[in-house]
DRENBASE-825919 format. One record per residue: residue number from 1; y, x, z of N, C-alpha, C in turn. Coordinates in steps of 0.001 Angstrom, whole numbers, padded with zeros to 6 digits, always signed. Each point is the difference from the previous one (the first is absolute). Layout:
// DRENBASE-825919
<rodren pos="NUM" n_Y="Y" n_X="X" n_Z="Z" ca_Y="Y" ca_X="X" ca_Z="Z" c_Y="Y" c_X="X" c_Z="Z"/>
...
//
This chain:
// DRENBASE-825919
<rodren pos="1" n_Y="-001476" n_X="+002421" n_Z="-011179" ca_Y="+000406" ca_X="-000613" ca_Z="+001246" c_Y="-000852" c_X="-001246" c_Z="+000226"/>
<rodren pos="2" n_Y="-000325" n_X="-000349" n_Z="+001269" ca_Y="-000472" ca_X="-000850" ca_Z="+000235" c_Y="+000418" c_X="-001298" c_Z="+000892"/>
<rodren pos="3" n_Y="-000010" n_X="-000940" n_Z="+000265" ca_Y="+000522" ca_X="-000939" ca_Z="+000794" c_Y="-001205" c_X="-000637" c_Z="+000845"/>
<rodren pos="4" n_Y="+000675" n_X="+000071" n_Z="+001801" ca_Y="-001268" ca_X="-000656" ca_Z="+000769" c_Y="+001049" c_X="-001040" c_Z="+000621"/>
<rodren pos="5" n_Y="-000788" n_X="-001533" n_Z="-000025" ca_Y="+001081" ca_X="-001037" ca_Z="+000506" c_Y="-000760" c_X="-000257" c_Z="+001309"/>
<rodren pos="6" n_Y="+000551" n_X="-000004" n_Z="+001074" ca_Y="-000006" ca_X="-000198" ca_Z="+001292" c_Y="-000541" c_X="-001280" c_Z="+000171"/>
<rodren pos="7" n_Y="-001254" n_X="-000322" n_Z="+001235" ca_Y="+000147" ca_X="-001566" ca_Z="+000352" c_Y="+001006" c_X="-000642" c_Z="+000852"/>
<rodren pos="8" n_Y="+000159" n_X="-001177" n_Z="+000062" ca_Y="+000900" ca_X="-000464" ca_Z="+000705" c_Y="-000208" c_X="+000819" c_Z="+001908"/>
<rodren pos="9" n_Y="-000720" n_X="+000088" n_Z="-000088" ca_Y="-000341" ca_X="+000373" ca_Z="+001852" c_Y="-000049" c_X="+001665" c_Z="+000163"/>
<rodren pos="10" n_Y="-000164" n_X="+000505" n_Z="-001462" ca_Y="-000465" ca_X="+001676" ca_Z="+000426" c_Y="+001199" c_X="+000748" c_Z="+000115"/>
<rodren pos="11" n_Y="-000170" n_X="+001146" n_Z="+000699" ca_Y="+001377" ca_X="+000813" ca_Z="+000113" c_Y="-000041" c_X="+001379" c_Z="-000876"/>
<rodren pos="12" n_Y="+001044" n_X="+000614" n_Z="+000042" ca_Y="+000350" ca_X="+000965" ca_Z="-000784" c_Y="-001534" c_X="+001135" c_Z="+000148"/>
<rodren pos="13" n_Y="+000050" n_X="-000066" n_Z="+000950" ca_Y="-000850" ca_X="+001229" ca_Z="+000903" c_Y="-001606" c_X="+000019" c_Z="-001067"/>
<rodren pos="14" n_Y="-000393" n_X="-001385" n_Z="+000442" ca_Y="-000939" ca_X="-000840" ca_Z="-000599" c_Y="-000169" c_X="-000067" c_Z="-001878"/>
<rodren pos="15" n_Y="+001149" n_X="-000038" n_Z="-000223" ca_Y="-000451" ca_X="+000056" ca_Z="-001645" c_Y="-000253" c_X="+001462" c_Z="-000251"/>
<rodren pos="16" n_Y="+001071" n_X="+000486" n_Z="+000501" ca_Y="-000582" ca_X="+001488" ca_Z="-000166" c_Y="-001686" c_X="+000756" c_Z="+000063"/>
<rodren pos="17" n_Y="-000025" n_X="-000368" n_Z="+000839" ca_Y="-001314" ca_X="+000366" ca_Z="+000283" c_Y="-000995" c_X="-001122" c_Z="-000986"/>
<rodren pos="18" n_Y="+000628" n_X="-000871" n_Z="-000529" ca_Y="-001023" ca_X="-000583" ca_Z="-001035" c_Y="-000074" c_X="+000948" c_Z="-001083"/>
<rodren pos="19" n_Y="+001374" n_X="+000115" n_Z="-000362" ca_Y="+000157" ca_X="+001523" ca_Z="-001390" c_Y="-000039" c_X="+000985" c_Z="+000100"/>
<rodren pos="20" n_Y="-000337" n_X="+000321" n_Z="+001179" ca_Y="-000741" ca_X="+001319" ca_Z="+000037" c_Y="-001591" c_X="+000065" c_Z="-000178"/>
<rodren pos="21" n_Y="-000480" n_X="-001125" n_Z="+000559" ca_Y="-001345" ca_X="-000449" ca_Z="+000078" c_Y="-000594" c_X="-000446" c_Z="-001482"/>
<rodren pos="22" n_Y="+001104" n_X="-000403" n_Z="-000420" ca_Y="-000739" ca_X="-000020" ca_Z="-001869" c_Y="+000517" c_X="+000256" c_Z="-000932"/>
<rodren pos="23" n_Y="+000676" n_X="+002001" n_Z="+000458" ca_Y="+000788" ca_X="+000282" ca_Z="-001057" c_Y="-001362" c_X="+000628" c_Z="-000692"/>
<rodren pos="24" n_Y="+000121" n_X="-000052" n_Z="-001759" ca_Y="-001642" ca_X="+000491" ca_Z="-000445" c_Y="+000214" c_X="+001885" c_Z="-000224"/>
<rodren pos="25" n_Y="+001259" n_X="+000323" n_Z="+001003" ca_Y="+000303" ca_X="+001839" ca_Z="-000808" c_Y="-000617" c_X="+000048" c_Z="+001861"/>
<rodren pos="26" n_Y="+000064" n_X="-000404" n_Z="+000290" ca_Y="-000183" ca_X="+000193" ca_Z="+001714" c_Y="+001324" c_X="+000808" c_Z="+000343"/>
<rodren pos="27" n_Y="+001291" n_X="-000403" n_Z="-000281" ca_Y="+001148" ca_X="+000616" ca_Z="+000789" c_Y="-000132" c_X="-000685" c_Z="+001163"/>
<rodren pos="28" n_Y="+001071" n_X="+000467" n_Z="+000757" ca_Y="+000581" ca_X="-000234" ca_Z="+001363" c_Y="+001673" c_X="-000500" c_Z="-000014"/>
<rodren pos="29" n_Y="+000221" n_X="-001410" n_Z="+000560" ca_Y="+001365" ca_X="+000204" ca_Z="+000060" c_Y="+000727" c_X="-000070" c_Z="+001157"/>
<rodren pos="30" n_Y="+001474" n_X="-000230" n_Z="+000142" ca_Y="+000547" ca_X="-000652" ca_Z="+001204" c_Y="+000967" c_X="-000492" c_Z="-000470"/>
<rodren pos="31" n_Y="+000537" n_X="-000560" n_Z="+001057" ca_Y="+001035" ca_X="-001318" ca_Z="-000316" c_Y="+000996" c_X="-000380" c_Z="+001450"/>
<rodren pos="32" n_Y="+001174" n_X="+000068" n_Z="-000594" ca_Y="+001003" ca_X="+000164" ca_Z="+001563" c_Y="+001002" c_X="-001627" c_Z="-000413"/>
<rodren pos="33" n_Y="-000195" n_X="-000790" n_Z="+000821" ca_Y="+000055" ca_X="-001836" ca_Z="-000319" c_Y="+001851" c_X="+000473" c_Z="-000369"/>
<rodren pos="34" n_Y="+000646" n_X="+001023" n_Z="+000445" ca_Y="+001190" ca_X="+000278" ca_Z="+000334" c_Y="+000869" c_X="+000835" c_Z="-001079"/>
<rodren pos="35" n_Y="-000806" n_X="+001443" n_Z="-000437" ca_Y="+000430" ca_X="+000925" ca_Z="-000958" c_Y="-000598" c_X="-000511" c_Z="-001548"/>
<rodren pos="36" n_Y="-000853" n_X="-000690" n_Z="+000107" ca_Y="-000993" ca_X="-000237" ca_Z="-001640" c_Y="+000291" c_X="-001452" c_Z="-000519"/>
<rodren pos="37" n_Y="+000665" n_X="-000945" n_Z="+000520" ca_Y="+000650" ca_X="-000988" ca_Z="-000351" c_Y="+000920" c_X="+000241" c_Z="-001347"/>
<rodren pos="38" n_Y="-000183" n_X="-000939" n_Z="-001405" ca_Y="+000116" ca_X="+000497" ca_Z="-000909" c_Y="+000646" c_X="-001462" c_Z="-000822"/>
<rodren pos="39" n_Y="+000899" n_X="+000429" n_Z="-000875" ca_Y="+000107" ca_X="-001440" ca_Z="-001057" c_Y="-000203" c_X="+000635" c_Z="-001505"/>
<rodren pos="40" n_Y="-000394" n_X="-001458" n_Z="-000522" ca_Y="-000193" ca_X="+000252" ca_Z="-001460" c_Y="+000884" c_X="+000634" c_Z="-000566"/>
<rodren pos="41" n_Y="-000350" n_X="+000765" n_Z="-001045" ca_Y="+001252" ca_X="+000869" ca_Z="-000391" c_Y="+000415" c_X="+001304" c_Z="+000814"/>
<rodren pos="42" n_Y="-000392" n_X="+000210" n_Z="+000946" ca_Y="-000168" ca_X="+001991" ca_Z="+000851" c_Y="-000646" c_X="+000544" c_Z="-000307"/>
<rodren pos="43" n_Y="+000267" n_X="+001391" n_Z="-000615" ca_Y="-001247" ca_X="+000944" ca_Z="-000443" c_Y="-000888" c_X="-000459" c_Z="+000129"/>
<rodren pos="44" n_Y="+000075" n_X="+000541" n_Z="+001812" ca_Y="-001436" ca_X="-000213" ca_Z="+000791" c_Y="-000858" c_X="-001254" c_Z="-000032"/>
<rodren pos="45" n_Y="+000909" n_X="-000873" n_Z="-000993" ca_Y="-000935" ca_X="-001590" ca_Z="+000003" c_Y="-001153" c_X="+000616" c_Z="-001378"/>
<rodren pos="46" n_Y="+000789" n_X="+000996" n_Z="-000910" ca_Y="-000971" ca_X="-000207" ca_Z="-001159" c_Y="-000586" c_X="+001565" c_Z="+000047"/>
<rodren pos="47" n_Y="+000186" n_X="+000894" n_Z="+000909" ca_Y="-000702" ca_X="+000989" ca_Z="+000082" c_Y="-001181" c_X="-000208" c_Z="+000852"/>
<rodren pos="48" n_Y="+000185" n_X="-000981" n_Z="+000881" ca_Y="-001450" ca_X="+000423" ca_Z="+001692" c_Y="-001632" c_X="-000652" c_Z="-000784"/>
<rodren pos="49" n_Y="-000179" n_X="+000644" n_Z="+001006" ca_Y="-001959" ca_X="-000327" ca_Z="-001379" c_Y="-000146" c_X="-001810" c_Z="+000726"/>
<rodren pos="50" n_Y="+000548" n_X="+000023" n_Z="+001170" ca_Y="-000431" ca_X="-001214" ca_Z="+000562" c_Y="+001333" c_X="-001032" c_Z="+000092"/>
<rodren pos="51" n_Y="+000151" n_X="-000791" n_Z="+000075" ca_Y="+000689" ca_X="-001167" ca_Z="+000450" c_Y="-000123" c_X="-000622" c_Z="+000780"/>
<rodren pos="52" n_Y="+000321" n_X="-000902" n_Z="+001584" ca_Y="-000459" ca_X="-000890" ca_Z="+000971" c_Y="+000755" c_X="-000605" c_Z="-000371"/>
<rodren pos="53" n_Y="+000045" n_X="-001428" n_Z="-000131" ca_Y="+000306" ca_X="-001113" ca_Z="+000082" c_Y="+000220" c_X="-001134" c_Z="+001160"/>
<rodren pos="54" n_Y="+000262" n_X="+000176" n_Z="+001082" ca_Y="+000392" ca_X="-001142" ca_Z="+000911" c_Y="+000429" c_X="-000474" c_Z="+000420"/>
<rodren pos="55" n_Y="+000165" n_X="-001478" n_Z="-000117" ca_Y="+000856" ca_X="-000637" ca_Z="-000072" c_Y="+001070" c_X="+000304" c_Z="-001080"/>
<rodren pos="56" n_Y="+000391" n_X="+000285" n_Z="-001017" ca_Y="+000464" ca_X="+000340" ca_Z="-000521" c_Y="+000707" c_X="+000810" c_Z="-000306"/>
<rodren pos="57" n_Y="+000038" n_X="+001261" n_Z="+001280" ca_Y="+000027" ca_X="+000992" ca_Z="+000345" c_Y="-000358" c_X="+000958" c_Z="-000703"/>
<rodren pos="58" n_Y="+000687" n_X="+001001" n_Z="-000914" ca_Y="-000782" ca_X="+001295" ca_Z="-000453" c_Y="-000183" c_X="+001209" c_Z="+000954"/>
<rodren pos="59" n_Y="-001108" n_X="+000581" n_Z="-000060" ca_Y="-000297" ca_X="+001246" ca_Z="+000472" c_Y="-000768" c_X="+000905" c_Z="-000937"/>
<rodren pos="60" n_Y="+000777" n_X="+001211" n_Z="-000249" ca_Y="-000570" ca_X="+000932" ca_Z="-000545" c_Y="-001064" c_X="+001320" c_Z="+000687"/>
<rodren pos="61" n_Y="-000919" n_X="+000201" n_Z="-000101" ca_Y="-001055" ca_X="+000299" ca_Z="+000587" c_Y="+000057" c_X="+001609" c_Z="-000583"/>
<rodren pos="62" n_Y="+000101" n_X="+001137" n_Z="+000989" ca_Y="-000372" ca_X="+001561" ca_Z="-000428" c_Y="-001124" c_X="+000371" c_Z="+000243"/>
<rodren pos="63" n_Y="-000465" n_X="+000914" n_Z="-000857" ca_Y="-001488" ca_X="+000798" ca_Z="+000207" c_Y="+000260" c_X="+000733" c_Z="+000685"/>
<rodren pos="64" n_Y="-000918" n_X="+000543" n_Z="+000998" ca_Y="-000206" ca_X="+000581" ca_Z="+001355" c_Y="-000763" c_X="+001194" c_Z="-001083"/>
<rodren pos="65" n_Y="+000370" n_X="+001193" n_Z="+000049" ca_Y="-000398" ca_X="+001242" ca_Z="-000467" c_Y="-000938" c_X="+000988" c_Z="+001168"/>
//
């Protein structure tokens, strides 16, 4: 798993497309600010390959198949 921490100004949309842009397997992901919202301790916090971070916000990130 990996963790990407957000800048203060960037949005969800925006980091994404950073970790997609330098994932090194070249996946694809997506990210719904609404359904992928996550806390420490949910499966999905220690299963998703990715992590967003903003604001202190978790988002768990799926591979696009």
């Amino acid at each position: 798993m990996k963790m990407y921490l957000c800048q203060p100004d960037e949005t969800l949309s925006q980091a994404l497309e950073e970790v997609i842009k330098n994932d090194p397997d070249g996946r694809t992901f997506e990210c719904d600010e609404q359904k992928d919202r996550c806390y420490i301790g949910d499966e999905v916090f220690s299963t998703a390959p990715v992590i967003i971070n903003k604001n202190n916000q978790y988002f768990a990130v799926r591979t696009v198949n």
